[in-house]
N, C-alpha and C positions, 0 to 999 in steps of 0.2 A: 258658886264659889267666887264669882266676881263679882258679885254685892258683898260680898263678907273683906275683902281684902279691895276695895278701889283704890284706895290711897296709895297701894304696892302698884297697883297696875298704873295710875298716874306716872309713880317711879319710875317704870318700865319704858314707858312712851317719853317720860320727859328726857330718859337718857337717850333714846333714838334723835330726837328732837337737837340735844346736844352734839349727838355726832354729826349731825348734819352740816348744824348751823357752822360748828366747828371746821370743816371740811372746807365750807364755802370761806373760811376766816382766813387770813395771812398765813402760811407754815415758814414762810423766813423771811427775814426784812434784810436788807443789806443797802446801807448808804439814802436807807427812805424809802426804796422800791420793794413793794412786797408781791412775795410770789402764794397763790394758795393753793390746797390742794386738787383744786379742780381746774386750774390753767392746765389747759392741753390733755395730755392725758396723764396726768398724773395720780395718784396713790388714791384722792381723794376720793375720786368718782368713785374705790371700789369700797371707802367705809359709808358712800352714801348709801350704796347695794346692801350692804351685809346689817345696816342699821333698818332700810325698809325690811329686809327678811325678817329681822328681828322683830321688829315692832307686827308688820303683816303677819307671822308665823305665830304671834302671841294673842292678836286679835281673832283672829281665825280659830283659837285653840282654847279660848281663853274662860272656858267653863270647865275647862281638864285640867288634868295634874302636866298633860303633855302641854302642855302650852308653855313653859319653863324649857323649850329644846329649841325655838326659833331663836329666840332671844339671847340663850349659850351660846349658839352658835357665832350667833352674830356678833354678840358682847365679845368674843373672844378671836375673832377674825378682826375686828375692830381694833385690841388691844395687839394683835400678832402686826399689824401694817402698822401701827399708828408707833407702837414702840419699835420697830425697824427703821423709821423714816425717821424719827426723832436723833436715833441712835448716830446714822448716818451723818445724818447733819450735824449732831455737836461734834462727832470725830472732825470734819473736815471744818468747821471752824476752830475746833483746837488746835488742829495741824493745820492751820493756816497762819500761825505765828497770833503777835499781839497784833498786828494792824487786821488782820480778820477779826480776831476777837472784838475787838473794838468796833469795828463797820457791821457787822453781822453778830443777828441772833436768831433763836427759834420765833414763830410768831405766836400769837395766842391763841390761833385756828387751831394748830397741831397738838397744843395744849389743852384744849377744850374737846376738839376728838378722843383726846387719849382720856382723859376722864370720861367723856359721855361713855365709852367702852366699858371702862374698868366699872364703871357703873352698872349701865348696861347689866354685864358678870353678874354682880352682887348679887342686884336684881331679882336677875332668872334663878339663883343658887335659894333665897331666900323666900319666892315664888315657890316652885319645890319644894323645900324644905315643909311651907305651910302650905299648901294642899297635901301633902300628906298627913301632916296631921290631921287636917281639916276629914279627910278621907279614913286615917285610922280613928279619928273621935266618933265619925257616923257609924260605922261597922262594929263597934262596941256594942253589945250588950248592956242594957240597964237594969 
Protein backbone atom coordinates (compact mmCIF):
# COMPACT_ATOMS: atom_id res chain seq x y z
CA UNK A 1 0.00 0.00 0.00
CA UNK A 2 2.85 2.37 0.40
CA UNK A 3 4.18 2.05 -3.03
CA UNK A 4 0.83 2.83 -4.47
CA UNK A 5 0.38 6.09 -2.55
CA UNK A 6 4.11 7.61 -1.65
CA UNK A 7 3.49 10.98 -2.62
CA UNK A 8 0.41 10.89 0.23
CA UNK A 9 2.84 9.51 2.68
CA UNK A 10 5.67 12.18 1.65
CA UNK A 11 2.39 14.66 2.61
CA UNK A 12 2.17 12.94 5.85
CA UNK A 13 5.80 13.32 6.96
CA UNK A 14 6.22 16.64 5.30
CA UNK A 15 3.43 17.98 7.52
CA UNK A 16 5.21 16.42 10.76
CA UNK A 17 8.33 18.09 9.31
CA UNK A 18 6.10 21.37 9.38
CA UNK A 19 4.99 21.09 12.73
CA UNK A 20 8.25 21.01 13.89
CA UNK A 21 10.09 23.41 12.14
CA UNK A 22 7.14 25.61 13.03
CA UNK A 23 7.28 24.97 16.91
CA UNK A 24 11.03 25.79 16.82
CA UNK A 25 9.80 29.28 14.78
CA UNK A 26 8.88 32.67 16.60
CA UNK A 27 5.13 32.27 18.18
CA UNK A 28 5.11 36.05 19.02
CA UNK A 29 7.32 39.09 18.25
CA UNK A 30 6.80 41.97 20.46
CA UNK A 31 9.13 45.20 19.96
CA UNK A 32 11.73 42.72 17.83
CA UNK A 33 12.01 40.15 20.50
CA UNK A 34 10.68 36.86 19.56
CA UNK A 35 9.50 34.15 21.91
CA UNK A 36 8.87 30.41 20.33
CA UNK A 37 7.34 27.76 21.19
CA UNK A 38 9.86 25.81 22.59
CA UNK A 39 11.49 28.56 25.12
CA UNK A 40 11.09 27.02 28.35
CA UNK A 41 8.39 24.99 28.65
CA UNK A 42 6.11 25.99 26.53
CA UNK A 43 3.17 24.63 24.07
CA UNK A 44 5.73 23.92 21.59
CA UNK A 45 7.62 20.92 23.01
CA UNK A 46 4.06 19.14 23.08
CA UNK A 47 3.17 19.76 18.99
CA UNK A 48 6.92 18.47 18.72
CA UNK A 49 5.55 15.10 20.69
CA UNK A 50 2.21 14.70 19.08
CA UNK A 51 3.93 15.40 15.28
CA UNK A 52 6.80 12.64 16.08
CA UNK A 53 3.69 10.19 17.11
CA UNK A 54 2.26 11.01 14.11
CA UNK A 55 4.79 10.69 11.77
CA UNK A 56 6.42 7.42 14.05
CA UNK A 57 2.80 5.99 14.49
CA UNK A 58 2.40 6.21 10.34
CA UNK A 59 5.76 4.82 9.74
CA UNK A 60 5.50 1.99 11.89
CA UNK A 61 1.82 1.31 10.32
CA UNK A 62 2.29 2.33 7.18
CA UNK A 63 1.57 -0.90 4.98
CA UNK A 64 -2.03 -0.78 6.90
CA UNK A 65 -5.30 0.99 6.57
CA UNK A 66 -4.17 1.59 10.55
CA UNK A 67 -1.43 3.67 9.92
CA UNK A 68 -4.11 6.77 9.22
CA UNK A 69 -4.58 6.75 13.50
CA UNK A 70 -1.06 8.01 14.56
CA UNK A 71 -1.03 10.71 12.38
CA UNK A 72 -5.17 11.82 13.36
CA UNK A 73 -4.13 11.85 16.26
CA UNK A 74 -1.32 13.77 16.22
CA UNK A 75 -2.70 16.08 13.29
CA UNK A 76 -5.37 16.84 15.70
CA UNK A 77 -3.64 17.28 19.05
CA UNK A 78 -1.45 19.60 16.95
CA UNK A 79 -4.41 21.77 15.57
CA UNK A 80 -6.15 21.49 19.45
CA UNK A 81 -2.76 23.46 21.08
CA UNK A 82 -1.62 25.30 18.19
CA UNK A 83 -5.34 26.91 17.83
CA UNK A 84 -5.48 27.49 21.72
CA UNK A 85 -2.25 29.26 21.90
CA UNK A 86 -2.99 31.39 18.65
CA UNK A 87 -6.38 32.16 20.19
CA UNK A 88 -4.89 33.28 23.27
CA UNK A 89 -2.39 35.45 22.02
CA UNK A 90 -4.45 37.58 19.53
CA UNK A 91 -7.16 38.07 22.44
CA UNK A 92 -4.44 39.59 24.57
CA UNK A 93 -3.01 41.67 21.91
CA UNK A 94 -6.47 42.85 21.04
CA UNK A 95 -7.16 43.75 24.62
CA UNK A 96 -4.01 45.33 24.72
CA UNK A 97 -5.24 48.50 23.13
CA UNK A 98 -3.59 49.85 19.80
CA UNK A 99 -0.05 50.25 21.25
CA UNK A 100 -0.05 46.45 21.68
CA UNK A 101 -1.39 45.94 18.45
CA UNK A 102 1.05 47.77 17.05
CA UNK A 103 4.23 46.36 19.11
CA UNK A 104 3.04 42.71 18.90
CA UNK A 105 2.01 40.13 16.71
CA UNK A 106 1.60 36.34 16.14
CA UNK A 107 5.05 34.87 14.80
CA UNK A 108 5.28 32.68 11.77
CA UNK A 109 6.33 29.56 13.96
CA UNK A 110 2.69 29.41 15.47
CA UNK A 111 1.43 29.83 11.98
CA UNK A 112 3.34 27.23 10.43
CA UNK A 113 2.53 24.61 13.37
CA UNK A 114 -0.95 25.37 12.90
CA UNK A 115 -0.99 24.42 9.37
CA UNK A 116 1.69 21.61 9.49
CA UNK A 117 -1.43 20.11 11.83
CA UNK A 118 -4.27 21.03 9.87
CA UNK A 119 -2.27 19.28 7.35
CA UNK A 120 -1.22 16.79 9.25
CA UNK A 121 -5.59 16.03 9.49
CA UNK A 122 -6.12 15.95 6.00
CA UNK A 123 -3.62 13.83 5.49
CA UNK A 124 -4.34 10.87 7.80
CA UNK A 125 -8.43 11.48 6.68
CA UNK A 126 -7.36 11.11 3.01
CA UNK A 127 -4.72 8.16 3.82
CA UNK A 128 -7.87 6.32 5.18
CA UNK A 129 -10.04 7.15 2.93
CA UNK A 130 -7.59 5.54 0.10
CA UNK A 131 -6.49 2.40 1.77
CA UNK A 132 -9.85 1.57 1.85
CA UNK A 133 -10.44 1.70 -1.22
CA UNK A 134 -7.24 0.33 -2.11
CA UNK A 135 -8.45 -2.72 0.45
CA UNK A 136 -12.18 -2.74 -0.95
CA UNK A 137 -10.83 -2.75 -4.82
CA UNK A 138 -8.48 -6.11 -3.77
CA UNK A 139 -11.42 -8.01 -2.09
CA UNK A 140 -13.60 -7.60 -5.16
CA UNK A 141 -14.25 -10.20 -7.12
CA UNK A 142 -13.33 -10.33 -10.93
Amino acid sequence: MFERHRGLAYWLLGSAAAMIVGSFGPWASVLGMSVSGTDGSNDGWLVVAVAGIGALGFYLQREKRSAAIGPLVGGLAGLVITLYDRSNLQNAIDNGGEFAQALAHVGWGLNVALAGSLSMTVAAVVWWKRARGSILAASTPE
